[in-house]
C-alpha positions as CSV (number, residue, x, y, z in Angstrom):
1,X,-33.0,-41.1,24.8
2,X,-29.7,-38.7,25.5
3,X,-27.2,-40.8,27.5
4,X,-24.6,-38.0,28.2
5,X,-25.2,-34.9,31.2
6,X,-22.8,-32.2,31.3
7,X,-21.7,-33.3,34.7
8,X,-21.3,-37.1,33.6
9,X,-18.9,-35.5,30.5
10,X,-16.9,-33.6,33.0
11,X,-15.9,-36.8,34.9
12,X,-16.1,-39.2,32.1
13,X,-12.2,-40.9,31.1
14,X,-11.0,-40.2,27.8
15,X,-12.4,-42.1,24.8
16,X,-15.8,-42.6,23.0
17,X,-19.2,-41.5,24.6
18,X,-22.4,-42.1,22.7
19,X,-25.6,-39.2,23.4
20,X,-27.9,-41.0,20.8
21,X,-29.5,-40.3,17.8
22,X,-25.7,-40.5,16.1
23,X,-24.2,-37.6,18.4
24,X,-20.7,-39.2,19.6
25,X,-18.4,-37.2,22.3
26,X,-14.9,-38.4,21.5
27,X,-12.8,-37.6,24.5
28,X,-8.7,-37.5,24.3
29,X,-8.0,-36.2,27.7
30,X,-10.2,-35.7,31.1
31,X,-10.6,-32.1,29.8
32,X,-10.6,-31.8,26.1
33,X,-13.0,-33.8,23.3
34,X,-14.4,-33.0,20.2
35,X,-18.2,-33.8,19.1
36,X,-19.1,-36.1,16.1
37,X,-22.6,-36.7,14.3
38,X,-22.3,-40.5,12.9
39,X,-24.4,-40.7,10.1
40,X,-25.7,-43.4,7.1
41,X,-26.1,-41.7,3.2
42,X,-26.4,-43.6,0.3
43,X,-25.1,-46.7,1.8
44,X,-21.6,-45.0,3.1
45,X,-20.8,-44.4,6.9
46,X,-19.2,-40.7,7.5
47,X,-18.8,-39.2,10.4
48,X,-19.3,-34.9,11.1
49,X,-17.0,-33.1,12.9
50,X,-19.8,-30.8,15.4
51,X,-16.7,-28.7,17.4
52,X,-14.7,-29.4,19.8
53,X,-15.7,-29.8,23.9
54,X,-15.5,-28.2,26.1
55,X,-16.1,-24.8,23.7
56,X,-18.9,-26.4,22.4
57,X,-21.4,-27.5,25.3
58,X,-23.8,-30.5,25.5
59,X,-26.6,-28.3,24.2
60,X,-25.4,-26.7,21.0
61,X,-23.9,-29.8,19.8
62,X,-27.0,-31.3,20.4
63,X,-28.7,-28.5,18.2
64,X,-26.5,-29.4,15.4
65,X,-26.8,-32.8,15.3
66,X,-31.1,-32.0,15.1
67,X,-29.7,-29.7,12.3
68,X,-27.8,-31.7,10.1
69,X,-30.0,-35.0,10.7
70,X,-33.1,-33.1,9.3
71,X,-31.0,-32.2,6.0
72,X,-30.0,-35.9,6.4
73,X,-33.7,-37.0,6.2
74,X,-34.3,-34.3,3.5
75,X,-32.2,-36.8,1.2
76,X,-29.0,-34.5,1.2
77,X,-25.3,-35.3,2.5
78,X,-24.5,-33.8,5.4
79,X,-21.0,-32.9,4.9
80,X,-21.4,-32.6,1.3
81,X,-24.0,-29.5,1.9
82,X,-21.9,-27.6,4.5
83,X,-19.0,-28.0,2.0
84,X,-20.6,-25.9,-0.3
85,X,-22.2,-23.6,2.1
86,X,-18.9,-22.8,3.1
87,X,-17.3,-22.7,-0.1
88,X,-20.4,-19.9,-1.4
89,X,-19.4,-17.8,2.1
90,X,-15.2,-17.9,1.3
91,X,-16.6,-17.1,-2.4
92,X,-19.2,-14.2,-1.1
93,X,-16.6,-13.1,1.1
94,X,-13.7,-12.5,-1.7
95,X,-15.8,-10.4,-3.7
96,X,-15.8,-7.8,-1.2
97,X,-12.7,-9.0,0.9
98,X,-10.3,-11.0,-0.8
99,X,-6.9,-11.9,1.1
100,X,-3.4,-10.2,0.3
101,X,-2.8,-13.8,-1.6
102,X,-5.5,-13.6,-3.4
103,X,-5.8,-9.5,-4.6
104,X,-2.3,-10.2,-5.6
105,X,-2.9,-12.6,-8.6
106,X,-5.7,-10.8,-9.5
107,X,-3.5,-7.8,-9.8
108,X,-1.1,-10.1,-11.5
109,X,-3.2,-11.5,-13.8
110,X,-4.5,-8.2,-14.9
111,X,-1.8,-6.8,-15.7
112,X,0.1,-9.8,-17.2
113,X,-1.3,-8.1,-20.8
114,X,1.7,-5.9,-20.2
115,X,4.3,-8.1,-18.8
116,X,6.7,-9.6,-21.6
117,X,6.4,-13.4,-21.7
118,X,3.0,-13.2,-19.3
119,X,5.1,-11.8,-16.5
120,X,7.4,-14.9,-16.4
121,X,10.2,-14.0,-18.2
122,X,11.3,-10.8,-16.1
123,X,9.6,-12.9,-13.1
124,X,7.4,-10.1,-11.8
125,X,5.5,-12.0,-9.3
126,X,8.6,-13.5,-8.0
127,X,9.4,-10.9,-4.7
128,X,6.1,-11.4,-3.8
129,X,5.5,-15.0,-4.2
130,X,8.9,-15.4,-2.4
131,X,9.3,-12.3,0.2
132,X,5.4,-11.2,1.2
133,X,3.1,-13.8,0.4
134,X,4.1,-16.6,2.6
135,X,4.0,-14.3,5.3
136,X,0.8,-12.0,5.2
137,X,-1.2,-13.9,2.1
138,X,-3.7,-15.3,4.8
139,X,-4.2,-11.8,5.8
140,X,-7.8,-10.6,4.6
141,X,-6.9,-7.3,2.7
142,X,-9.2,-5.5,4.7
143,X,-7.2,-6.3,8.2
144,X,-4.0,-5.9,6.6
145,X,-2.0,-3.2,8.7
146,X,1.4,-1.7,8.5
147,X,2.9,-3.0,10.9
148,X,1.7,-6.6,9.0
149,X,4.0,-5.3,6.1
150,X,6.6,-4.2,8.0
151,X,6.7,-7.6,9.8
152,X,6.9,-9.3,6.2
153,X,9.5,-7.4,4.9
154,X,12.0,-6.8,8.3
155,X,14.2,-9.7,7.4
156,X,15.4,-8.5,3.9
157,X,15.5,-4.7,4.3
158,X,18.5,-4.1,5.8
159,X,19.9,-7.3,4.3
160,X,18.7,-7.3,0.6
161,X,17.7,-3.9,-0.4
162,X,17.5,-3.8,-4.3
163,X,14.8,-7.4,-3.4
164,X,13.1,-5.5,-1.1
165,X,12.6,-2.3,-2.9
166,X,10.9,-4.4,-5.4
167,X,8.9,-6.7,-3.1
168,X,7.3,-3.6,-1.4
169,X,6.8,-1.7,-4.7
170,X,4.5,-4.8,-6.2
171,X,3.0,-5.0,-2.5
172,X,2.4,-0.9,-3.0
173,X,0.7,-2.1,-6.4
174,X,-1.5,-4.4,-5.1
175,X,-2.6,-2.2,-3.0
176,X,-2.9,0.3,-5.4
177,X,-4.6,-1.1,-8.5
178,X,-7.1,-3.2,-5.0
179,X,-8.2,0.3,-4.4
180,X,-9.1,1.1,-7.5
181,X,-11.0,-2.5,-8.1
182,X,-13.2,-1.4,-5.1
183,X,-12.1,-3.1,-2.0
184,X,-11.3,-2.0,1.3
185,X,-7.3,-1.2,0.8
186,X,-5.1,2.0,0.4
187,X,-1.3,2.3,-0.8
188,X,-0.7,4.7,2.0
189,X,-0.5,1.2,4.6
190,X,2.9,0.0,2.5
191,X,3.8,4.3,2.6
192,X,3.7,3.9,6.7
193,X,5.4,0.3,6.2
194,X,8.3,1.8,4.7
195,X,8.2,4.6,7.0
196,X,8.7,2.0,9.9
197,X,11.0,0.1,8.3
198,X,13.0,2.8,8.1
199,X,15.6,4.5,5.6
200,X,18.7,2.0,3.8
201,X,22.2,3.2,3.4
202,X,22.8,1.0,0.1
203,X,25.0,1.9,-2.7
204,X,24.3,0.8,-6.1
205,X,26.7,-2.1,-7.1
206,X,26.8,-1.7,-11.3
207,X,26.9,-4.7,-13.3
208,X,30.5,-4.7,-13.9
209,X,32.0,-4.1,-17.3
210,X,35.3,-5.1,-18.9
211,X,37.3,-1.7,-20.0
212,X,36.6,-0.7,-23.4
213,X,40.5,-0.5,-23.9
214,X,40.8,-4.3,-22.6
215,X,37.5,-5.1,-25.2
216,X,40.3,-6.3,-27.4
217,X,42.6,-8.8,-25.5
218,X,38.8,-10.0,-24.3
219,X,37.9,-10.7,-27.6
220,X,40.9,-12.7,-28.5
221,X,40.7,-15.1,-25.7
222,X,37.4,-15.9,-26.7
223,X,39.1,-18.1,-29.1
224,X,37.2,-21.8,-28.8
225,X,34.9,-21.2,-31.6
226,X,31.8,-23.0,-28.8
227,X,28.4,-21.2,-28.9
228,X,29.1,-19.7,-25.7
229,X,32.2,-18.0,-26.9
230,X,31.0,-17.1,-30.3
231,X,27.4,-16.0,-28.7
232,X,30.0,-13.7,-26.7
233,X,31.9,-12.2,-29.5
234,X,28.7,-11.4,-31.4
235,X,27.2,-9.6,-28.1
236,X,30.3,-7.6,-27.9
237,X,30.4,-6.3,-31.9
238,X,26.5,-6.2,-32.0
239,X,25.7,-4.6,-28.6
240,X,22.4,-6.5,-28.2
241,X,21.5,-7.8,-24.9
242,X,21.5,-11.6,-24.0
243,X,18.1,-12.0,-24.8
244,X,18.0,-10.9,-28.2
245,X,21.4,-12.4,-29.5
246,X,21.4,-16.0,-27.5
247,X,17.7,-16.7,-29.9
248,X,20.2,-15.5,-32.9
249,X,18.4,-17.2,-36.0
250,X,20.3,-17.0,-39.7
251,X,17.2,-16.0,-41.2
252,X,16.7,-12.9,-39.2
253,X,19.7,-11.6,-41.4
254,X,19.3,-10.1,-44.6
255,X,22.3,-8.8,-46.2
256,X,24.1,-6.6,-43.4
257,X,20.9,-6.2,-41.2
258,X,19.8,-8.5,-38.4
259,X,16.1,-7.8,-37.3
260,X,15.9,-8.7,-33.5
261,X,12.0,-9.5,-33.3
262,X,9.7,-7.7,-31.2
263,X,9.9,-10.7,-28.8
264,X,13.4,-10.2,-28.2
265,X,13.5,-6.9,-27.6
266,X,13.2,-4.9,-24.1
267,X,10.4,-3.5,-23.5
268,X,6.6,-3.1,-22.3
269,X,4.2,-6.1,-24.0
270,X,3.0,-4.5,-26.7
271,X,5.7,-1.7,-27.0
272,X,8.1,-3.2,-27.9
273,X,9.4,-3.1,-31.5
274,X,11.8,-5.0,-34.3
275,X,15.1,-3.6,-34.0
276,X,17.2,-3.6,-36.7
277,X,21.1,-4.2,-36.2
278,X,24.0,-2.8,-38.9
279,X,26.0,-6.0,-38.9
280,X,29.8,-5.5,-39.2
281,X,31.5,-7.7,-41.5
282,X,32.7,-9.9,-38.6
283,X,29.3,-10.7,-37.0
284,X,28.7,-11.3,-40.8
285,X,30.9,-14.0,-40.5
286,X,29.8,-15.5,-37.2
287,X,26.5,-15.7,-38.6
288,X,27.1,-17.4,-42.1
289,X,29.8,-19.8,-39.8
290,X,27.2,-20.2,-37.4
291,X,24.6,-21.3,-39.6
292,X,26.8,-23.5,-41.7
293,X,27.8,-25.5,-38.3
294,X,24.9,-25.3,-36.1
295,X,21.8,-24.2,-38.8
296,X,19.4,-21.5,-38.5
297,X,19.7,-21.3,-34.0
298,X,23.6,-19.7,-34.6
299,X,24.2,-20.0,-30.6
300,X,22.5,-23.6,-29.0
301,X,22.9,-24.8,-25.8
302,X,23.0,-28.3,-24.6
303,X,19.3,-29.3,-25.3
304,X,19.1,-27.6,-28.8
305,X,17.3,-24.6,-27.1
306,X,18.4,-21.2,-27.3
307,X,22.2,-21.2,-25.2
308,X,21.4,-19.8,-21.5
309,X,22.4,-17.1,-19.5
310,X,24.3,-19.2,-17.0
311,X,26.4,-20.6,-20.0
312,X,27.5,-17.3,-20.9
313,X,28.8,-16.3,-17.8
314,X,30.5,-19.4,-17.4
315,X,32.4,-19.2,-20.5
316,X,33.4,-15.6,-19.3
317,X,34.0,-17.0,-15.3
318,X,36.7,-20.1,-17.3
319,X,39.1,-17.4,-18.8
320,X,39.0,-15.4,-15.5
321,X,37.2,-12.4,-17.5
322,X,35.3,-10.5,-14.4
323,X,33.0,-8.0,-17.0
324,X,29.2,-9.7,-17.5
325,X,27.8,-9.7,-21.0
326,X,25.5,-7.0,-20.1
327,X,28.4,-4.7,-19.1
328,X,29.7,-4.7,-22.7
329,X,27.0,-2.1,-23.5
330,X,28.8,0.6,-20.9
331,X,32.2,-0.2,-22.5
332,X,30.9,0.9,-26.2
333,X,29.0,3.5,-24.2
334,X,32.5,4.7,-22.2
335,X,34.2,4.5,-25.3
336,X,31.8,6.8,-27.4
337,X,32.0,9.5,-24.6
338,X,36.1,8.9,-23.9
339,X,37.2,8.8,-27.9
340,X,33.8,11.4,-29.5
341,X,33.1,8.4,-31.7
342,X,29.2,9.4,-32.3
343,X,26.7,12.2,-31.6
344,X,24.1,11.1,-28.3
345,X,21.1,10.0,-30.5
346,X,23.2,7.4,-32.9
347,X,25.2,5.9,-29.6
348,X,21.8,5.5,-27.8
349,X,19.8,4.1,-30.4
350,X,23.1,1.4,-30.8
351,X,22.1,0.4,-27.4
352,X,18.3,0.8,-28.2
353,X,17.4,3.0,-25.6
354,X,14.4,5.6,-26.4
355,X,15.9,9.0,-27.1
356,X,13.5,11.9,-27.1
357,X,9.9,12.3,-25.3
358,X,6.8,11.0,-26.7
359,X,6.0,13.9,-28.8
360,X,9.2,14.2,-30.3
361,X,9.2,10.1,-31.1
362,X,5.8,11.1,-33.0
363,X,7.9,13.1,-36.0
364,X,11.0,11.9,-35.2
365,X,11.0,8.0,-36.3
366,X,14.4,6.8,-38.1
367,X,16.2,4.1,-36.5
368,X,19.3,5.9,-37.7
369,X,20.1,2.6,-39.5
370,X,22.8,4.3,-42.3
371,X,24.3,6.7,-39.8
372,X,25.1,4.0,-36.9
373,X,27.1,1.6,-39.5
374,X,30.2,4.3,-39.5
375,X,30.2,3.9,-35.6
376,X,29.3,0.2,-35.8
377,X,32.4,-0.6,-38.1
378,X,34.5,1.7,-36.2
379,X,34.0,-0.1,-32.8
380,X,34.4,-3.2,-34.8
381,X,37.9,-2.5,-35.6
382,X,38.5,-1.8,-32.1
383,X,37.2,-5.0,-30.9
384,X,38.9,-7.0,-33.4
385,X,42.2,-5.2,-33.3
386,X,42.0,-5.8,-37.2
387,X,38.7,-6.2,-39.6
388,X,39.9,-10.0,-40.3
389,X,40.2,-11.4,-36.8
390,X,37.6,-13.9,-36.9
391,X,38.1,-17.9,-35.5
392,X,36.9,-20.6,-37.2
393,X,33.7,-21.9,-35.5
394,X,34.0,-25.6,-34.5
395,X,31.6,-27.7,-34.9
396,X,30.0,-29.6,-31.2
């Protein structure tokens, strides 16, 4: 027999009211409660959150309780059941309506076939993992708006712009490749984000190189024969980026060629391609010193791993050098266009950049190997000041 009335809830005191038949009104104020259905299964006591009172009335909880004890008598658990009804309606529901979250690793994890190191090591995912997601990933791609984007992104706009530029162009993506995977979403809502965001006065800041005429003096004072200083001098003669000469093994070298593999190498997954490097006879000597102090890894960090980025630039920050590793490529460059040293195609393929349009890459494939070791030696001597201006590597 039901104990509880709808009037006698109203003026009943805060705490536990019993209706029968396991349906408990659990009252924390005079005027708010929530309804419980206390049930046995398999031995255990649980208890079944119904709603809370006073949205749900006397009546309808009553209706669930009668709903849930009759699977109760059917032999099934309660709880356990509208667990997995609900998880079959979130699943039904992302097949036609994911959230932003959600289309956004699958876009992610489609296109991580593409994405050097799975995406992680040019941290693709990053801007919107840090920037969008925490702040419309809830949002059901379907009711995402504008103005939702907009919202996301206002805080680093003004403030950040290279970050945002990238957080809206993978949001754009998401959009994009969602579109095309047949849900409810079109590119044109991160178009009118931008356009309400409005435009960015921001002004390129270069990655700043050291002069190619203060290449030498640089070189000298990178003169404590550590990894970090000798992982330096060999960036500087070979031109390779970070990546490719910090994993530096001695038997990538044969003779006066280095083979950067594929790995190592800029580029899309799958692109990307060996490059082979005309070593000068002092990078020569780094590596043979290298591997006769350290073994096959010429430049290790601290842990025996490849030596990191952030040790680089601290070897460059203790000499109170203010050019990045990275910015030794536009000093060669700058000194190719200020002193003639090379024709376009040989300085560019130095540097490894494509040269030419698909087509022409089709007939045209030398690497120019034999015709960038003239311009390789030559920017050696310049570095060096003199062909025999090696250190000594010392060993730990």
């Amino acid at each position: 027999m039901a104990n509880l009335t709808t009037r006698g809830i109203k003026a009943a005191c805060a705490g536990k009211h019993d209706d029968g038949s396991g349906l408990r009104l659990v009252k924390a104020s005079p005027t708010s409660g929530k309804w419980v259905f206390r049930y046995s299964h398999l031995g255990k006591r649980r208890e079944m959150g119904l709603g809370s009172w006073p949205e749900v009335g006397l009546a309808t909880a009553r209706k669930e309780r009668d709903r849930w004890a009759a699977e109760l008598r059917s032999g099934k658990d309660p709880i356990d059941l509208r667990d997995a009804l609900r998880r079959a309606e979130r699943e039904a529901r992302d097949k036609h309506d994911p959230t932003f979250a959600e289309l956004a690793q699958m876009v992610f994890e489609a296109k991580k076939a593409e994405l050097r190191g799975d995406g992680d090591r040019g941290r693709w995912f990053s801007p919107l993992r840090v920037h969008v997601i925490p702040k419309i990933g809830r949002i059901c791609i379907s009711q995402l708006t504008a103005q939702d984007i907009r919202d996301a992104m206002s805080s680093i706009w003004q403030t950040k712009p290279p970050t945002a530029e990238k957080a809206w162009q993978r949001t754009r993506l998401v959009l994009r490749e969602g579109k095309l995977m047949g849900f409810e979403c079109d590119p044109f809502t991160a178009d009118a984000a931008q356009r309400l965001l409005g435009t960015v006065s921001h002004t390129t800041q270069h990655i700043h190189a050291t002069p190619w005429q203060d290449m030498p003096a640089l070189y000298a004072r990178l003169d404590s024969g550590s990894p970090a200083h000798e992982c330096l001098r060999f960036m500087m003669l070979t031109l390779v980026r970070y990546m490719g000469c910090a994993g530096a093994r001695a038997n990538e070298v044969d003779g006066d060629v280095w083979t950067v593999p594929a790995e190592r190498v800029k580029g899309q997954e799958g692109r990307a391609k060996d490059f082979r490097v005309p070593l000068p006879v002092t990078a020569r000597k780094i590596v043979d010193d290298g591997k006769e102090v350290w073994g096959d890894l010429l430049f290790p960090g601290r842990s025996g791993a490849p030596i990191t980025s952030r040790a680089i630039e601290k070897a460059l920050d203790s000499i109170g050098e203010a050019g990045r590793p990275h910015g030794f490529r536009a000093s060669f460059r700058t000194w190719v266009q200020d002193t003639d040293a090379c024709d376009y195609d040989v300085a560019e393929t130095i540097l490894g950049h494509t040269v030419g349009n698909r087509v022409e890459r089709t007939y045209a494939r030398s690497d120019l190997l034999e015709r960038r070791r003239p311009v390789m030696d030559s920017w050696e001597r310049h570095v060096t000041g003199c062909a025999d201006n090696v250190v000594k590597i010392k060993a730990g």
